[in-house]
N, C-alpha and C positions, 0 to 999 in steps of 0.2 A: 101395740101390746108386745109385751118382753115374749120373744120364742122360748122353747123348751133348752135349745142349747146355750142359750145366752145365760140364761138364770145359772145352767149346768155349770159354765166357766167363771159367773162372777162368784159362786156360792166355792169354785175352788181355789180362784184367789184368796178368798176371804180366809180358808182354813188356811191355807199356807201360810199366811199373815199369821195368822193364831198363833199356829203352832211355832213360827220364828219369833214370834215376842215372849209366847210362852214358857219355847225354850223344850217342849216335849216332858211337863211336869203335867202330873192330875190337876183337873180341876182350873181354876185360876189362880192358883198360886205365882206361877212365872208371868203373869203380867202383875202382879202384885210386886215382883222384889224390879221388875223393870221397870213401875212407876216411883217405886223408892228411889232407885238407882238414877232417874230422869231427876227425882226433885234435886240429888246431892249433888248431883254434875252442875246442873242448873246454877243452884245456888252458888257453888265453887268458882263458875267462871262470870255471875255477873257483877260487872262494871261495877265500881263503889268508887263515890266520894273522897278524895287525897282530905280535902277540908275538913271534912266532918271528923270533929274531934272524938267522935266513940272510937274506943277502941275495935282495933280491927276483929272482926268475929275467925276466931279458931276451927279450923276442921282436921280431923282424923284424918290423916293423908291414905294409911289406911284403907281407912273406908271409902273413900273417893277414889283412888285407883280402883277399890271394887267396883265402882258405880260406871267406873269409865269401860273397865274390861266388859260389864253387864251389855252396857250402851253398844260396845264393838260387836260383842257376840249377835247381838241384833238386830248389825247392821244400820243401827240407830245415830251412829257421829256424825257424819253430815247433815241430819236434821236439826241434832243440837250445835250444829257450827252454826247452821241459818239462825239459828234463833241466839244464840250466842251476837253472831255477827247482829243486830235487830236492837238487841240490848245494846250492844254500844252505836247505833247511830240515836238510839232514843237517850244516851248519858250525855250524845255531843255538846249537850249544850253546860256541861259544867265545865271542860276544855275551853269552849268556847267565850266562859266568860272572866276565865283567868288571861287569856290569849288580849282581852281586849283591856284587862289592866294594864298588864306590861307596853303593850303597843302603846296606849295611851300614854304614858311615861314617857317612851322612845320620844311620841310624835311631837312633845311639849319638852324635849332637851337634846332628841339629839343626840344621846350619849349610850353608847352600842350596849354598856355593862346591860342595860334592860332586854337589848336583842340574846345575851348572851343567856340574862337569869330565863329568859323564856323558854330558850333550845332547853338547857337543865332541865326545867320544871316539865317542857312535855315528854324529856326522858321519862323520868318520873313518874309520867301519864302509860306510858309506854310499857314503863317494866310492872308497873301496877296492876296493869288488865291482862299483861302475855298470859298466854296458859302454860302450863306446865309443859316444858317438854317429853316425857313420857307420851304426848297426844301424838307426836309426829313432827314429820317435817310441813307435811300438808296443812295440817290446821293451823301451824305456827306460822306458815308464811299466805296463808289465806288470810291470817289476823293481822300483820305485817303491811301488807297490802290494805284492808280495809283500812287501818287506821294511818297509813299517811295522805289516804285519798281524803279522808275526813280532816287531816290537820290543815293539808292545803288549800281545804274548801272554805278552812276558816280565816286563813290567814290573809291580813287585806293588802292592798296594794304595796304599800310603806314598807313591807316587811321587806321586801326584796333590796329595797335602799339600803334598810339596815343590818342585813343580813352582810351585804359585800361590803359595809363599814367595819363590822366584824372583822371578816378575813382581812379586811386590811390591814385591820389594826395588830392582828397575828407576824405579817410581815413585819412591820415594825419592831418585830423580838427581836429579829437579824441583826439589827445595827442601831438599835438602841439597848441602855441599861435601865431603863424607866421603864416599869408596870403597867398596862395600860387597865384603867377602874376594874373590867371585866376579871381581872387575875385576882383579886382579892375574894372573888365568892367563897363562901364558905364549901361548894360541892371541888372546886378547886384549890383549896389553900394544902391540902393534904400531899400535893403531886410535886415533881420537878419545881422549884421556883422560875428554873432557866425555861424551860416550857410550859408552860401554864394552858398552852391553847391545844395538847393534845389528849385529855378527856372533851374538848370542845367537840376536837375532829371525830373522836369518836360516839360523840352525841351526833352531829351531823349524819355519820355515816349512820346509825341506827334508824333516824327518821326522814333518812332520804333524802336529803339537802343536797348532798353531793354529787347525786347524779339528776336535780330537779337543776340545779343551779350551777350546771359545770362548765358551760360560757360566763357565767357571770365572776366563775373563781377564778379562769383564765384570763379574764379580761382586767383583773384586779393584779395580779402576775406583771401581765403587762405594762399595765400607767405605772408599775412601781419601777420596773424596767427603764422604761421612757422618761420618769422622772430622775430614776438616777442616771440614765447616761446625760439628760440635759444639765444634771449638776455639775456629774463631774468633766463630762467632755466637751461642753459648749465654750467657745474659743481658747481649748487646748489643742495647739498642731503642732507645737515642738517634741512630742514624744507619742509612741505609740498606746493606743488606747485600747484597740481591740483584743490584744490580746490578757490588758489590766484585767477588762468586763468578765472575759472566759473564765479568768481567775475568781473574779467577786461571784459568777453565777456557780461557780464549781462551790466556793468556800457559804456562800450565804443563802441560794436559791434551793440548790439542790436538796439540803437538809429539810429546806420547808416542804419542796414537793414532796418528800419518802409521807405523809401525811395525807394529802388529798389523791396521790395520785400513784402509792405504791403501799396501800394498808395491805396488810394480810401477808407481804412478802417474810419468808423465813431465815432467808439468809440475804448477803449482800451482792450474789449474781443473781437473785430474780428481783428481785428491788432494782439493779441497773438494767434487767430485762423490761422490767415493767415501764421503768422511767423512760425507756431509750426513746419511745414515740413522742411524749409529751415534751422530752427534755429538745429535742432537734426542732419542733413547733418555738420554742423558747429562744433558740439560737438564731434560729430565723428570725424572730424578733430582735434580737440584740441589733443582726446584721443591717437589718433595714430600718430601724428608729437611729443607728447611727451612719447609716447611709444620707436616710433624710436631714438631720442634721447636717450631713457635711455637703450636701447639697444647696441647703439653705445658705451656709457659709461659704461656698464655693469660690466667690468675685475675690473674697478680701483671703482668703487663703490663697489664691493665686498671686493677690496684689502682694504677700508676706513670704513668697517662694524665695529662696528654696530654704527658709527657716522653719515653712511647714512642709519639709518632705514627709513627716511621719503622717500628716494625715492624708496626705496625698495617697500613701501605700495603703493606711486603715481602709481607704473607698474604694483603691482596686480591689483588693480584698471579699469588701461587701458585697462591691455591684458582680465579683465573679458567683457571690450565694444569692442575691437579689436582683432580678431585672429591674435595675431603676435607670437604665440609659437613658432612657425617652423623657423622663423627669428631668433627669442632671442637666442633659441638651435642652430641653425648655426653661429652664432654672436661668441657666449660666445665658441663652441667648436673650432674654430679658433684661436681669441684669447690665448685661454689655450694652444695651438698648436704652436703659435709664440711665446709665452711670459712667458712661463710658464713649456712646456713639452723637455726639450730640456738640454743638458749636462751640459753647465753651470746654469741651475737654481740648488741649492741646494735642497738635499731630503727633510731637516726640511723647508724650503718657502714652496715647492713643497705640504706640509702635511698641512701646516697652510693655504695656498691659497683653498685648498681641505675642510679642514672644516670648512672656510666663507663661501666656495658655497654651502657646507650642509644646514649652518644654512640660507644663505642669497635664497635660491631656495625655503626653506619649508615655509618662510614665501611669497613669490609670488606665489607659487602654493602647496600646502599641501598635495595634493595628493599623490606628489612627482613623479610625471611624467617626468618632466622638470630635475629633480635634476639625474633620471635614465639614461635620455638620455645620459646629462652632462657629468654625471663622470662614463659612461664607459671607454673613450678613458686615464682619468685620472688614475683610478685601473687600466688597464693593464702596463702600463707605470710603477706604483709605483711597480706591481709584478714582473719588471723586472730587479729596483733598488736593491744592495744587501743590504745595510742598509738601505732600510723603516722601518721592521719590529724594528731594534736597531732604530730608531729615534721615531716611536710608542711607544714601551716600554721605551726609555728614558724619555719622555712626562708623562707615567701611575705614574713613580714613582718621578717624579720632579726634574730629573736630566737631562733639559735639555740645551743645549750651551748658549740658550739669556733668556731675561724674557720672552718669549712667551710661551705659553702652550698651547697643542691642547686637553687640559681638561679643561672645562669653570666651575667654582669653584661654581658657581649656581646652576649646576644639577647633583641631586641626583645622589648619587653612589645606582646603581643594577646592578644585572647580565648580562650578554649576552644576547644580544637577538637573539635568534633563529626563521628560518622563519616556519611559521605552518603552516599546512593545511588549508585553505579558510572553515569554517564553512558556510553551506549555508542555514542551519534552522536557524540561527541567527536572529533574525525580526528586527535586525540594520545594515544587511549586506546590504551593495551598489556594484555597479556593477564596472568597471572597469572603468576610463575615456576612452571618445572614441578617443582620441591620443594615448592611451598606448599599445607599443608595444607586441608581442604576449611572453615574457620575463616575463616579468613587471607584480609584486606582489603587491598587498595595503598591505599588511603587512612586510611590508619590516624593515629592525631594523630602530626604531626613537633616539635611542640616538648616541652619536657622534663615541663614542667607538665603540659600537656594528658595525658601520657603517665601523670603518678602518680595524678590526678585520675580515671585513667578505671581506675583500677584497683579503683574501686568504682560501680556502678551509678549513683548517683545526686550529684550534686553540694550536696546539701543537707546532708551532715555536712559539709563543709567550709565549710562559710558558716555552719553551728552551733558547730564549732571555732573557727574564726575570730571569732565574739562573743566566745566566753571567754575566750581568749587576749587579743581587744581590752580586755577587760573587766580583768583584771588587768593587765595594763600598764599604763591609764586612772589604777586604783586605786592603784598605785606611784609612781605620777609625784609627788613633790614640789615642784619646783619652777615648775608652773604653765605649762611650754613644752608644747605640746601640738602642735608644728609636724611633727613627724616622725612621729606618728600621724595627724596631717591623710594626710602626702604617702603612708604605706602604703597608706590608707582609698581614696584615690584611683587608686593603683594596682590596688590589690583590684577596683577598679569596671572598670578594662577588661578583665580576667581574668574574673570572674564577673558583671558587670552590673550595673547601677545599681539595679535592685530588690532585687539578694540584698544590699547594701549598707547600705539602710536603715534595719535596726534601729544598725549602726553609725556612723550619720551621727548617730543621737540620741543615744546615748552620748555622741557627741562632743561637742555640744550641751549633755547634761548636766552637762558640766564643768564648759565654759566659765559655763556657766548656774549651778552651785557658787559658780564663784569672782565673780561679778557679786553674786549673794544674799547671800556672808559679809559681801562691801561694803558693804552695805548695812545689815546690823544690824550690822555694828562702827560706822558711822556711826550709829546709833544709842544704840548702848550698848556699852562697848568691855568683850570678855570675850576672855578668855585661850583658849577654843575654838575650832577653824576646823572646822569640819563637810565632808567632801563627804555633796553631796546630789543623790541621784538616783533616777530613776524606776524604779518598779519592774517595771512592765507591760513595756517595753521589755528591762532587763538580765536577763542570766542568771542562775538560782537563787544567792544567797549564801551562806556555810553559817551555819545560823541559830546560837543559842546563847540561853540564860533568864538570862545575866550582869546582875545589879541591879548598882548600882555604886552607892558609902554617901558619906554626908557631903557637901563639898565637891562632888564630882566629880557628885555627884546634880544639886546644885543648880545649879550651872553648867549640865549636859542641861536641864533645866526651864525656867532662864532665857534660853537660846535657841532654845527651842523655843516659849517666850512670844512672842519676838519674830519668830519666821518667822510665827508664825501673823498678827501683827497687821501683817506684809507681804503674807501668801497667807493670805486668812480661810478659801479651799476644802478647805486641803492640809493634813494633818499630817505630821510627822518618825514616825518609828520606828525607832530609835537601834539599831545593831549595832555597841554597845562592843567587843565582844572582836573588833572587827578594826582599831582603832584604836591609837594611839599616843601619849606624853603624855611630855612632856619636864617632870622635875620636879626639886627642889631640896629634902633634907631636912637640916631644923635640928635636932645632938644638942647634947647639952650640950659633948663638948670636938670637937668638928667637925662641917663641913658636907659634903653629899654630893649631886653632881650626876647624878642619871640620868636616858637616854632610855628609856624600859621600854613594855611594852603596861599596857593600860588593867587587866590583872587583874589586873597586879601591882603595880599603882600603886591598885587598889582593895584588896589584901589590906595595904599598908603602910599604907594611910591608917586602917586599922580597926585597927594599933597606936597609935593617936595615945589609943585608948580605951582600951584595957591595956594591958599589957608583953608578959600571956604567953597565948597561943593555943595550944589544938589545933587539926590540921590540918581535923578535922570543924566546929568552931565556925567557921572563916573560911569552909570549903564553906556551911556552912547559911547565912552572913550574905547570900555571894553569889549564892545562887540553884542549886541542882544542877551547880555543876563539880565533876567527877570530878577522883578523890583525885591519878592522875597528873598531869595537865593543876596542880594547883595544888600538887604538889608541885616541880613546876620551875617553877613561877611564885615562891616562895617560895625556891627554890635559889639564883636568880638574888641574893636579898638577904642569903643565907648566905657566897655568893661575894664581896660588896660590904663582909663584916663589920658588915652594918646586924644582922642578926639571928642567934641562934645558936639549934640546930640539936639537941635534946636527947631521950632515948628516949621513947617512948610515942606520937612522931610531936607534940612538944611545942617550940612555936618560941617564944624569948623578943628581945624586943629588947633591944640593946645600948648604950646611952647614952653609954657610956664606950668606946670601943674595948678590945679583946683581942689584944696583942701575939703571941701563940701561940696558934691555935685549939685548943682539947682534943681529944683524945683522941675523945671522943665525938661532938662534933663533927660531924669530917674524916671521924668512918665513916657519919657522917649524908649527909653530901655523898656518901660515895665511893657510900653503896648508894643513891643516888634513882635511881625506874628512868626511864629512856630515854623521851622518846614526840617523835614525830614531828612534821613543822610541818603543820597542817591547815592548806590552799589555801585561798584566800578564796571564791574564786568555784566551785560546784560545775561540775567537769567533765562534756564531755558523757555522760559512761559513767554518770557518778554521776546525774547527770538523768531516763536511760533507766531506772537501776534503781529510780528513783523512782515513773516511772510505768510501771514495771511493775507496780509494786505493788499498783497499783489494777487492774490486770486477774487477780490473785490469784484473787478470790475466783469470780469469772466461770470458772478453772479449775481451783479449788476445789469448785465447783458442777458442772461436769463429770465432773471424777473423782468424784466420791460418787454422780453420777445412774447412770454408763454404767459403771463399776468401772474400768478400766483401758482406758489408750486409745495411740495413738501420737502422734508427735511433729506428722507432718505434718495428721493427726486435728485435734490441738488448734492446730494453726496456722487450719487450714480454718474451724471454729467458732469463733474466736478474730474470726476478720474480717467477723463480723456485728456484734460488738460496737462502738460507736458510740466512733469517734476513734484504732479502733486500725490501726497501720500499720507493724508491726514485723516485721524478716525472720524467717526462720525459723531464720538463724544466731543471732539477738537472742534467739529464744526457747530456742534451745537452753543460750544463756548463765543465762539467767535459771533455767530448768529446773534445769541442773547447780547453781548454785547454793542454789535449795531444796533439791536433793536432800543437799549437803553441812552443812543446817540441818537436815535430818532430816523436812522435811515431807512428804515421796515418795520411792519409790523406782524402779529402774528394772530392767530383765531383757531383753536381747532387742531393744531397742530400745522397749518397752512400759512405760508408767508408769502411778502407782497412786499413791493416799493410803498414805503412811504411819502409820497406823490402831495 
């Protein structure tokens, strides 16, 4: 049961109530004009039908502010919000079934103008229900709030697709002069023609779009971004592009953002205030969608250096606003890895691809971090080619296969560079980039050479390549100019130094010293031979050869060799005809026949002078062990001339009379001679090392039988007690693999063993 003070307090609520509704009039009059005053408010603010063709019902504004001041005085307007608010989620359903015309429209064409008539018409909804401003700011944006909570709850999935078709299609005003359908509505046709889409923006902003959906506008920003730079920047590298874009986003972007992303600004420094965050988000994008790009391009922009210097600079640029190194470095070492690293790419690409990304990495990053990473994967690859180093050295001296040179004729010839100690009292020393590996030197060599050079330990193959390579060039030379070997020789000395030089200074020597000595016995005794003569303690292995040479051609060697001796009584000759040449003149009975041929084939014709008809074996035995190939295309070459023909059982007869038509037998003589290859005069350095490899055979010979089976680094280890030996362990692997391919060992495991 209710206590005496309870009843006491609810019975004094109840009059205080009274008397605030009442208002402190007699009687019930004052809830009489506060129930008038509820019905006109009431009425006033519910929700009505847009459709409904009645006309709109008229009120006394009047009398409705009365109704509303009544309502205040009595503390009564937030009960009438609640029930205001009530009224419209019980009207939601006429919003909601116009909401589902238009959609439906959308979802069966696709075409935004229906996303566009929608936003209009729930403007429309919008301004139809607001209440009078007079109520405040509170009831206005209590009602604000209800009703975009209510539009979003209606709107279904699809709309979001079509809403950011919309704002796309707004972009599109920038850089087209075409209308997109939406600009023709009637609640639009009244406005700017050149903007059409900012009563749009400003419907957005009214029902909340803009901050419901402001990744989605961003993101629409962007792909237009991304689309125009892959328009207009994708394989342009002849000129610069990044700062084109800055220009197109100043002249074309910016105008659109003052709309989504700088409404309400009053002049044109709080519009650049507003813009400043959104606009540097933007830039960032510029930077790193044409970062990615030129990353993706990166291989063939390098392959098109230095005619794409400009984008080379655009990506320093970016990757200084964009971390993309770690991309770019996995990008480009892929790349190099499919397109580049691989059996059929040749070694000279392989060297010239290598020093565009020298030069084309130090200008995007100077540190040279980027270029370390790079061309690890590239030097290991090249130290496993056996002619790099011969294509390096063909390059230093300009002898190489195309017009390409991986010496750029702009920078200065100096020395090697060798890496130093880090000075750290230097007061201009900097610290390491913080991407650089625990590897990774700043003073690493900066010119291109120092760069291929160091891509093997030691610089003593390259001054070993470099003899042979001298050495055959020396030996080709004809006509006695020796002046442009001089001026390499000399250049070589400031790159490698005047001692690794020396064996090539004698060479050079020995030419000129050739051609002084022929002078001298043709003043002597005038013969038809010109000899180079040179030393052999000094030059590179030759390829030797047991070629006798008969007749004539004998006696001619003999008799200059009588006479070098009775100039040099300490020295003898040791003649290596088969690398020789000999211009000769043969007399038949109905013609004469001039050729320049080598000295074997000018020995196998001269031993027709003694019969007609030879087997292939008789002329091999005359001249000493050439194999049957080698003197089968020595003898071709006179099948081709019609000096000799060409008949089975490998049976060659001279021709005295010419043969108007070769036979039958012949031409199949000719067609099946087999193929063989030009053997190089001078042995290469490869062919040198596997020489004396040779002689350490037996030293691992001797291993393998004592100890049964050993490892690789095993037999490197005891290998280097052995007196002169100094070879890597990658040389002995070469060497290894290849006995093992002759059958003298084999291998399991990484463990080798006689093959027994």
């Amino acid at each position: 049961m209710a206590t005496d003070a309870l009843r006491a307090q609810i019975a004094g609520k109840w009059q205080s109530a009274f008397s605030r509704l009442n208002r402190g009039e007699p009687g019930i009059s004052g809830l009489l004009s506060f129930s008038e005053a509820w019905t006109i408010a009431a009425d006033f603010l519910q929700p009505r039908d847009l459709a409904d063709p009645a006309p709109k019902k008229e009120h006394d504004m009047q009398e409705v502010r009365g109704a509303f001041d009544t309502l205040s005085k009595s503390k009564m307007l937030p009960m009438l919000l609640e029930n205001f608010l009530e009224s419209m989620r019980k009207q939601r359903y006429l919003i909601e079934r116009e909401v589902d015309q238009f959609m439906s429209q959308y979802d069966s064409t696709e075409d935004c103008q229906y996303i566009a008539g929608l936003v209009l018409r729930l403007v429309e909804w919008y301004k139809a229900w607001a209440p009078i401003p007079e109520l405040g700011y509170t009831i206005l944006s209590a009602y604000t709030l209800a009703f975009h909570t209510q539009t979003f709850s209606i709107l279904p999935p699809s709309f979001a697709s079509g809403f950011k078709a919309l704002v796309a299609s707004t972009l599109t005003l920038i850089d087209s002069d075409t209308l997109p359908t939406w600009a023709h509505h009637p609640a639009l046709a009244y406005y700017n023609p050149k903007r059409p889409d900012v009563p749009l923006w400003s419907a957005f902003d009214q029902l909340g779009l803009l901050d419901r959906y402001e990744s989605l506008i961003s993101s629409v920003c962007y792909e237009h971004i991304e689309a125009h730079i892959q328009e207009t920047c994708a394989g342009k590298w002849g000129e610069p592009m990044l700062a084109r874009l800055r220009e197109w986003m100043a002249e074309k972007i910016v105008p659109w953002m003052i709309m989504p992303y700088a409404r309400g600004a009053r002049n044109t420094d709080e519009a650049r205030s507003m813009l400043q965050g959104i606009g540097s988000r933007f830039d960032f994008h510029v930077c790193k969608t044409l970062s990615d790009l030129r990353t993706k391009e990166i291989f063939d922009i390098i392959v098109d250096y230095p005619d794409s210097l400009c984008a080379l600079q655009d990506l320093k640029e970016c990757l200084q606003r964009v971390d993309q190194r770690t991309e770019l470095v996995q990008t480009l070492r892929k790349a190099n890895k499919k397109r580049l690293l691989h059996p059929g790419a040749d070694t000279k690409d392989i060297l010239l691809q290598y020093v565009s990304i020298i030069r084309c990495l130090r200008i995007v990053d100077p540190p040279g971090v980027l270029l370390y990473k790079v061309a690890d994967p590239i030097r290991k690859y090249l130290r496993e080619r056996p002619d790099t180093i011969r294509c390096i050295v063909a390059s230093l001296v300009g002898d190489g296969e195309s017009g390409d040179s991986l010496v750029d004729e702009n920078e200065p010839i100096q020395p090697l560079q060798q890496l130093q100690v880090e000075d750290y009292t230097d007061p201009n020393w900097e610290p390491e980039p913080i991407d650089a590996g625990p590897e990774f030197r700043t003073n690493k060599p900066s010119d291109v050479i120092s760069t291929l050079v160091s891509i093997y330990d030691s610089k003593d193959l390259f001054v070993k390549e470099l003899q042979v390579l001298l050495a055959q060039r020396l030996l080709s030379i004809k006509d006695g100019n020796f002046e442009r070997e001089r001026r390499n020789i000399e250049i070589l000395k400031i790159r490698f130094g005047e001692s690794a030089l020396q064996v090539c200074e004698v060479m050079l020597r020995d030419m000129t010293d050739s051609k002084r000595i022929d002078q001298h016995v043709q003043s002597q005794k005038s013969l038809s031979l010109h000899p180079t003569i040179i030393s052999g303690h000094f030059w590179p292995p030759l390829q030797s050869s047991t070629l006798t040479m008969p007749g004539q051609l004998k006696e001619l060697q003999d008799e200059y060799s009588k006479q070098y001796t009775t100039f040099k009584p300490d020295k003898r000759l040791r003649w290596l005809p088969q690398l020789g040449s000999i211009k000769l003149e043969l007399t038949l009975q109905d013609r004469t026949v001039s050729a320049d041929v080598s000295l074997l084939e000018a020995a196998f014709i001269e031993l027709f002078s003694e019969k007609d008809i030879w087997t292939i074996d008789e002329l091999t035995t005359r001249v000493r062990s050439i194999d049957r190939i080698s003197a089968a295309k020595a003898l071709a070459t006179w099948v081709d001339m019609g000096v000799l023909k060409a008949g089975g059982d490998s049976v060659y007869r001279l021709l005295e009379v010419a043969e108007e038509v070769p036979t039958s037998s012949s031409a199949a003589a000719i067609q099946h001679l087999p193929a063989v290859e030009e053997v190089p005069t001078i042995m290469t350095v490869q062919q040198q090392q596997a020489e004396q490899m040779k002689v350490y055979w037996k030293f691992i010979e001797g291993m393998l039988t004592n100890l049964g089976q050993l490892s690789l680094d095993r037999i490197q280890s005891m290998l280097k007690l052995a007196p002169g030996y100094d070879r890597t362990i990658e040389q002995l692997a070469s060497f290894m693999e290849a006995a093992r391919r002759e059958g003298l060992v084999t291998v399991k495991d990484g463990v080798w063993k006689l093959n027994r």
